[in-house]
N, C-alpha and C positions, 0 to 999 in steps of 0.2 A: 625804428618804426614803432612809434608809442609805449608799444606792454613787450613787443618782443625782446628780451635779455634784460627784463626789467625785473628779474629774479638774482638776489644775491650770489654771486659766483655761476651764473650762470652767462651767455653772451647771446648779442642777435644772432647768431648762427646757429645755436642750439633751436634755439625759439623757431627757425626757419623749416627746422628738421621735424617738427612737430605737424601733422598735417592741418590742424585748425590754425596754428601760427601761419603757416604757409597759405591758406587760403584767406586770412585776414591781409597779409602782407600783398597779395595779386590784388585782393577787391581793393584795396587803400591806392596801391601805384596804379592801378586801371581807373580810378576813380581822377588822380592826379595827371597820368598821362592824356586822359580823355581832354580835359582842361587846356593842356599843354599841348595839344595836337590843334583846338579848337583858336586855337592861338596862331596857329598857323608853322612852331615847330616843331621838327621831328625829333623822337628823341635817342640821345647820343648815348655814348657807355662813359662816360664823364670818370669813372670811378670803377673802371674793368679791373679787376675783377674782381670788384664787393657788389659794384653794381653792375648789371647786364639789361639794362632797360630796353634797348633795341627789341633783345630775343624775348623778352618777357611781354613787349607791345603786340610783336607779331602772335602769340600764341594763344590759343582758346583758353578760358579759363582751368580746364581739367588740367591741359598739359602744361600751364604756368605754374599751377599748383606743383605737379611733379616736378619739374625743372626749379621751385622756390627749394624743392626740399633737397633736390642734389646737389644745389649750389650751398646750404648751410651746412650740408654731410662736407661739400669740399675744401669748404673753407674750416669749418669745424678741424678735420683732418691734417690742415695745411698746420694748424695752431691760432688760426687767425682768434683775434676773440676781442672785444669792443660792445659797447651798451650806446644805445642814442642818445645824442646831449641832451634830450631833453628828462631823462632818467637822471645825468648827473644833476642837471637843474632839482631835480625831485630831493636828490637824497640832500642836497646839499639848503632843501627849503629854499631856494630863489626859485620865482615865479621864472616858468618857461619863455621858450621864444618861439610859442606858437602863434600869435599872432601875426609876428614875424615870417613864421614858414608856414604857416598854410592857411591865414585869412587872404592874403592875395586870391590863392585857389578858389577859394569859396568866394569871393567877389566876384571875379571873372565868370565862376560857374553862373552864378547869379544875372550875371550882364547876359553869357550868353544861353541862357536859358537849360542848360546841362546838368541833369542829375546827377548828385554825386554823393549817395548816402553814405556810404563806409566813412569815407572825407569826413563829412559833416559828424557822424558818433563819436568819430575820433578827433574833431574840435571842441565839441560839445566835452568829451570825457576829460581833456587836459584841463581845460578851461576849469571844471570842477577841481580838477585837484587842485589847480591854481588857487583858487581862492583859500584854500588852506594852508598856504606858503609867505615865508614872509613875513 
């Protein structure tokens, strides 16, 4: 999820554990799910048990918050450990596939008139590094 586990030897688990990492990571998939609901589906746990999106649609932002950071303590604990591809993109200087994975978002947001500012900083933020890559 962009900056989370985008610290050398560090993983998006840790990152999740962190309470401002955790509350970036709700407002980003709240920002996504919102989109993806507007769309008309609901969404799945595609990727249980890294991702739990169902339980994190249903919950207020305070207690996604908490539940973003039990889930990176569990997974943390399990050993799980992995960085976003778009981080391997970074270290590795090839330009991301954010346009790929989340201008769709921000189109549709667009079409249907749905605010999605986390979304949008953190298109806007890749996209800068972008240009430095390559």
């Amino acid at each position: 999820v962009t900056a989370l586990g985008a610290v050398p030897g560090t993983s998006v688990f840790e990152g999740m554990e962190v309470p401002e990492g955790a509350a970036y990571f709700v407002a980003l998939a709240k920002d996504l799910l919102g989109v993806y609901r507007a769309k008309g589906y609901e969404p799945m746990n595609f990727y249980a048990p890294l991702s739990r999106l169902k339980e994190l649609d249903a919950l207020p932002s305070p207690e996604a918050i908490e539940f973003i950071i039990e889930q990176g303590r569990t997974m943390r604990e399990r050993g799980s450990s992995g960085h976003p591809s778009m981080y391997e993109d970074v270290l590795r200087r090839r330009r991301t596939e954010v346009d790929f994975m989340l201008a769709p978002y921000l189109d549709a947001a667009d079409e249907l008139g749905i605010e999605v500012p986390t979304l949008r900083v953190a298109y806007n933020i890749i996209k800068t590094i972008d240009r430095f890559l390559d």
